[in-house]
Every structure is written in C-alpha cells, then in structure tokens.
VOBA-1610 file (N, C-alpha, C; in pm, whole numbers, padded with zeros to 5 digits, always signed):
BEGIN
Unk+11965+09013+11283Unk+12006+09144+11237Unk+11957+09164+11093Unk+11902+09275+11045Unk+11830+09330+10927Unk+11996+09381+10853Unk+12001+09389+10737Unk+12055+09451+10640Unk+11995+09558+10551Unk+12064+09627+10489Unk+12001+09762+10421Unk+11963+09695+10305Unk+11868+09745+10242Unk+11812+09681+10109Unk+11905+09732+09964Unk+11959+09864+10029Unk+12032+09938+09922Unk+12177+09900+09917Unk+12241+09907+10026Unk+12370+09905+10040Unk+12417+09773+10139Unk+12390+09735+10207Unk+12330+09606+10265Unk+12471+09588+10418Unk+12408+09731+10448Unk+12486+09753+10606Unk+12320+09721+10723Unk+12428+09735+10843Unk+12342+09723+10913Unk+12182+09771+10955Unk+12065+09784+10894Unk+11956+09839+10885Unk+11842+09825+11017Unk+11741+09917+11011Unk+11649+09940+11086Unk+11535+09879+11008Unk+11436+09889+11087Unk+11294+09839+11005Unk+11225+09987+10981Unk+11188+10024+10802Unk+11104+10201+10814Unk+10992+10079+10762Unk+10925+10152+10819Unk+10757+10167+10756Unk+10753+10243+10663Unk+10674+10167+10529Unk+10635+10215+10405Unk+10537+10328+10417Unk+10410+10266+10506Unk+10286+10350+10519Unk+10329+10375+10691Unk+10392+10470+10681Unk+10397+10528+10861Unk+10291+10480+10941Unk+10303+10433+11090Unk+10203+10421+11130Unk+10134+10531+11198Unk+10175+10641+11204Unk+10144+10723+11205Unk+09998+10789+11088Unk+10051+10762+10959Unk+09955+10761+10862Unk+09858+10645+10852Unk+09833+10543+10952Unk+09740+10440+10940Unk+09821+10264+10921Unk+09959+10305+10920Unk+10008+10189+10859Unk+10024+10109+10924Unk+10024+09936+10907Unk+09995+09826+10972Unk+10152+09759+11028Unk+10161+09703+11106Unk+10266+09588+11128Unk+10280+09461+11049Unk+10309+09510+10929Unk+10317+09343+10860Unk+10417+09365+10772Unk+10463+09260+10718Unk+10640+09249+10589Unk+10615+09332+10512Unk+10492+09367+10441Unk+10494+09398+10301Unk+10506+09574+10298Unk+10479+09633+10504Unk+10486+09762+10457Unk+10624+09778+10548Unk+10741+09725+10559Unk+10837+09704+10645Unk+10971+09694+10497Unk+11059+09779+10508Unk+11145+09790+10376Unk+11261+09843+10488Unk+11343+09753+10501Unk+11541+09734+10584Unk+11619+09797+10518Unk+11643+09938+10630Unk+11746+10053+10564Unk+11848+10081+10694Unk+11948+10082+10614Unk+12067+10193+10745Unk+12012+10298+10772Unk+12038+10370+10876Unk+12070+10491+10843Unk+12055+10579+10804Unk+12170+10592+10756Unk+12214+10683+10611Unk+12057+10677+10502Unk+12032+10520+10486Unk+11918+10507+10362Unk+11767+10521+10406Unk+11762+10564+10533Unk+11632+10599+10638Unk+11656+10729+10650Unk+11745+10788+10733Unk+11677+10924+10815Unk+11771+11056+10716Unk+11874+10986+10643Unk+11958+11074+10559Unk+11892+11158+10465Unk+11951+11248+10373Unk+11920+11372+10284Unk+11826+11255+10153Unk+11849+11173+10121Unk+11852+11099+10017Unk+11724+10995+10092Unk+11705+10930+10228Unk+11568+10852+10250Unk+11448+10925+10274Unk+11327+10800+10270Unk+11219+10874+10304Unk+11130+10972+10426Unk+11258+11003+10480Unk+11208+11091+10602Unk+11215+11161+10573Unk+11291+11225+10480Unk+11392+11344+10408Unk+11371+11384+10253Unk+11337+11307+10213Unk+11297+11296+10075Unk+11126+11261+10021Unk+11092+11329+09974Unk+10954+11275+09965Unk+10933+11188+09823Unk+11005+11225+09716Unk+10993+11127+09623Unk+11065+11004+09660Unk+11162+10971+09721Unk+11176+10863+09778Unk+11048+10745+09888Unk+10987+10852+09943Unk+10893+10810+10016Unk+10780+10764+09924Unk+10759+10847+09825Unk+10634+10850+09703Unk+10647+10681+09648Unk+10785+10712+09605Unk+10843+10607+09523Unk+10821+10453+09600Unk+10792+10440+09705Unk+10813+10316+09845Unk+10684+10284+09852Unk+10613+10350+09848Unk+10449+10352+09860Unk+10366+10329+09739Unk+10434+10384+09639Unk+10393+10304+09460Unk+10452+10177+09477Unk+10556+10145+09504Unk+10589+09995+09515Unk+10533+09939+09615Unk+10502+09938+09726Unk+10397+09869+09785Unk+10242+09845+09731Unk+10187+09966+09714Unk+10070+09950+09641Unk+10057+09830+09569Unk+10165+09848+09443Unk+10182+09770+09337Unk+10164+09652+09372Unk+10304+09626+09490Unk+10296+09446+09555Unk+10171+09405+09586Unk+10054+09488+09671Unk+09991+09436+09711Unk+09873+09424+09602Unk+09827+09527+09502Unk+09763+09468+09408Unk+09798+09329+09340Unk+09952+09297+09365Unk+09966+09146+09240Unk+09988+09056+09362Unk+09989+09030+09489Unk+09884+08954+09581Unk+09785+08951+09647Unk+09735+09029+09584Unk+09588+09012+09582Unk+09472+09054+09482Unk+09522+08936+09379Unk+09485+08934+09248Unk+09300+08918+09229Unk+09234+08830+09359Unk+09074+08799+09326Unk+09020+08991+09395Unk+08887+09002+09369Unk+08828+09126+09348Unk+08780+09104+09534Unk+08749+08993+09589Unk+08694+08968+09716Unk+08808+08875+09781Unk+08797+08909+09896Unk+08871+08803+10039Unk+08764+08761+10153Unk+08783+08661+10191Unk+08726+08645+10335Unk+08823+08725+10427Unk+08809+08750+10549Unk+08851+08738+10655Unk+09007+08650+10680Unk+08972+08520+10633Unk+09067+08399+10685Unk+09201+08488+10609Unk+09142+08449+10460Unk+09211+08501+10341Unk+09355+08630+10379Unk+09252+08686+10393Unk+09342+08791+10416Unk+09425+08790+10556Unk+09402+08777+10603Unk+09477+08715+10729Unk+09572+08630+10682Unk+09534+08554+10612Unk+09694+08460+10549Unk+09791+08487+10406Unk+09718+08581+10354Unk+09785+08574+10210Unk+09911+08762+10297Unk+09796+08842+10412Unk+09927+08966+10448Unk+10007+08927+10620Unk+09970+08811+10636Unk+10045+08778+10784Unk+09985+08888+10917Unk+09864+08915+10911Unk+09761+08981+11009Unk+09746+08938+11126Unk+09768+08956+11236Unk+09708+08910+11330Unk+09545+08938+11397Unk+09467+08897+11514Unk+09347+08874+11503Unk+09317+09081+11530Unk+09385+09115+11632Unk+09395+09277+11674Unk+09470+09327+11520Unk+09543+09356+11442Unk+09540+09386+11321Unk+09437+09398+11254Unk+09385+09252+11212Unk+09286+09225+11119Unk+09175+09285+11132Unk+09083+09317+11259Unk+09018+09371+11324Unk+08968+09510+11281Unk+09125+09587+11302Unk+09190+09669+11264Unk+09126+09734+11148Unk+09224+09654+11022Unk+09219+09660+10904Unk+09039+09698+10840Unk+08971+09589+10915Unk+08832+09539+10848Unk+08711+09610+10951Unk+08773+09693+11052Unk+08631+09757+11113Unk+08543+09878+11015Unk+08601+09944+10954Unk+08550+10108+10887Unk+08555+09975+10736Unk+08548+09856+10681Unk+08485+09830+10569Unk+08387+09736+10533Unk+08349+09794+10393Unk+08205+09758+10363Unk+08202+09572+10346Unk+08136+09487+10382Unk+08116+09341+10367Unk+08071+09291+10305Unk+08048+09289+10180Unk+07984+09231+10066Unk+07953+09085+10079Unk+07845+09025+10026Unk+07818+08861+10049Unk+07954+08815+09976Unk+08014+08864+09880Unk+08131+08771+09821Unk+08252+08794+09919Unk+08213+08871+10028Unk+08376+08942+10130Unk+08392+09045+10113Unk+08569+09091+10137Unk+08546+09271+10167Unk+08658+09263+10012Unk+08578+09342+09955Unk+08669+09408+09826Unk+08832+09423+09818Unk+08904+09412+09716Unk+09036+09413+09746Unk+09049+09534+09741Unk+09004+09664+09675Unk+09052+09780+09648Unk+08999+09877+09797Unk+08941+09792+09851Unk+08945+09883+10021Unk+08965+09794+10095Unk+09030+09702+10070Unk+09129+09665+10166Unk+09319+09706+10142Unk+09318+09753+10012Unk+09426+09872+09997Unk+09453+09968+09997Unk+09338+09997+09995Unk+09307+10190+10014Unk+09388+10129+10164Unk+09275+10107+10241Unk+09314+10121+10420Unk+09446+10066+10465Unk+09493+09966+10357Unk+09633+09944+10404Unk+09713+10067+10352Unk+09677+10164+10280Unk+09774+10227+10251Unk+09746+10388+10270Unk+09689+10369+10413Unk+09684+10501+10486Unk+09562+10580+10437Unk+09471+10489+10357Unk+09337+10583+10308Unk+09392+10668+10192Unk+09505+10640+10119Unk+09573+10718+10011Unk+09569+10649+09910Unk+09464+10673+09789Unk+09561+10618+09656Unk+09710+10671+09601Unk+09810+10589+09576Unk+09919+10648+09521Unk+09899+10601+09376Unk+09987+10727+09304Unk+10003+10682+09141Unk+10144+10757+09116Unk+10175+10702+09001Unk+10304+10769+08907Unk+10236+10928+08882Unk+10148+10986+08875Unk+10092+11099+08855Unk+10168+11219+08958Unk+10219+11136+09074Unk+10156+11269+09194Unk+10344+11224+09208Unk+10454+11153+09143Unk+10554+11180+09118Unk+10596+11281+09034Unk+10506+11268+08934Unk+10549+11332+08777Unk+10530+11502+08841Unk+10434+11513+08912Unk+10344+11648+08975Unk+10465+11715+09053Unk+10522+11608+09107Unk+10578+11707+09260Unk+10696+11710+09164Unk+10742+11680+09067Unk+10880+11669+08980Unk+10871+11849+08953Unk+10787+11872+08873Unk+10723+11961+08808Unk+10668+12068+08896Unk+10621+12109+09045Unk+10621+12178+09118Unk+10821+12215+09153Unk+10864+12099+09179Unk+10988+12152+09216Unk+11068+12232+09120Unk+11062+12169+08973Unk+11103+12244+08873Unk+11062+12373+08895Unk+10956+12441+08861Unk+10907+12537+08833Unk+10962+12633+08978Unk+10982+12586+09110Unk+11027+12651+09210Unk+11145+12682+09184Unk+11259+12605+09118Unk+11370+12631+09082Unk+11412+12773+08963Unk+11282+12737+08898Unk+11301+12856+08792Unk+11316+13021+08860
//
C-alpha cells in the first residue's frame, strides 16, 4: 500500500509527466497522493501550478542524476529503472552520438518533449492576476 506524500493517507500512484503527454513508467515520474491530493481543487488534475510545480521538480531530479553530458544505452537503463520496451521507447526519435545519446534529450523526451522552468510559473501567476483585475 502507497501513502500520500503530503498527508500520508492512503494514496494512488499520479504520473508527473501524464502518459498521456509522453510519460514513462518509472519511480522518478510516479509521486503517491490520496485523493483529495490527486484529483481534488488543490492537486494536479485540478490545479495547474501544482502540476507545473511536479514537473519542475522532476526535471530538476533528473538533471542531478544524470549529471555526465552522454549515456550509453546500459546506463540509462540502470541509473532510471527502464525496461528493454521502455528504453526502446525512450531512445527511438534520438540522435546517437559516438559518445551516446545526450542527457538533455533524453529529458526533453522524458518529460513529454516539454522544457519546464520557474518562468512559465511566474507567467501563469501573472496571467491569473491580471484576469482577476
């Protein structure tokens, strides 16, 4: 049984990067919520800076494990827990360089073909403001 990450009731597994949006089956895009902290007024089904906010923190994780500029194949398969149909996956639409496949498109594609930044929080802060006015 999963626990909520917030409140630490009984939880579901959400996907960070929907798979819907491209997102993979592995821990790092998998974040244990109730409920209430999933499909409620306040989670990311419902909330989009919450969602924003889940997806900058993934990003993040996965830039600081996967600190070298290149991976093999193996590599990556062991440092994100990939399987061989995943990995496949992951590495068909990228480019192969003699040193391996780049880390920064192998995060782009883990993360739905989207760069996220603190920018496009600050943005939608500031659209909503201004709607309010």
């Amino acid at each position: 049984m999963y626990t909520c990450e917030i409140c630490g009731k009984e939880a579901d597994v959400h996907h960070i990067v929907h798979r819907s949006e491209g997102g993979f089956d592995i821990d790092i895009n998998y974040k244990y919520l109730c409920a209430f902290h999933h499909r409620g007024k306040d989670g990311p089904h419902q909330n989009i800076f919450v969602d924003l906010q889940y997806k900058i923190e993934m990003q993040t994780k996965l830039y600081n494990i996967l600190p070298k500029k290149y991976y093999s194949p193996k590599e990556i398969s062991q440092i994100l827990g990939l399987h061989n149909g995943s990995l496949k996956r992951l590495l068909k639409n990228l480019k192969r360089y003699k040193e391996g496949y780049k880390k920064e498109d192998i995060i782009f594609t883990l993360m739905g073909c989207v760069k996220y930044n603190v920018d496009i929080l600050e943005e939608l802060a500031l659209d909503l403001l201004i709607e309010q006015l």
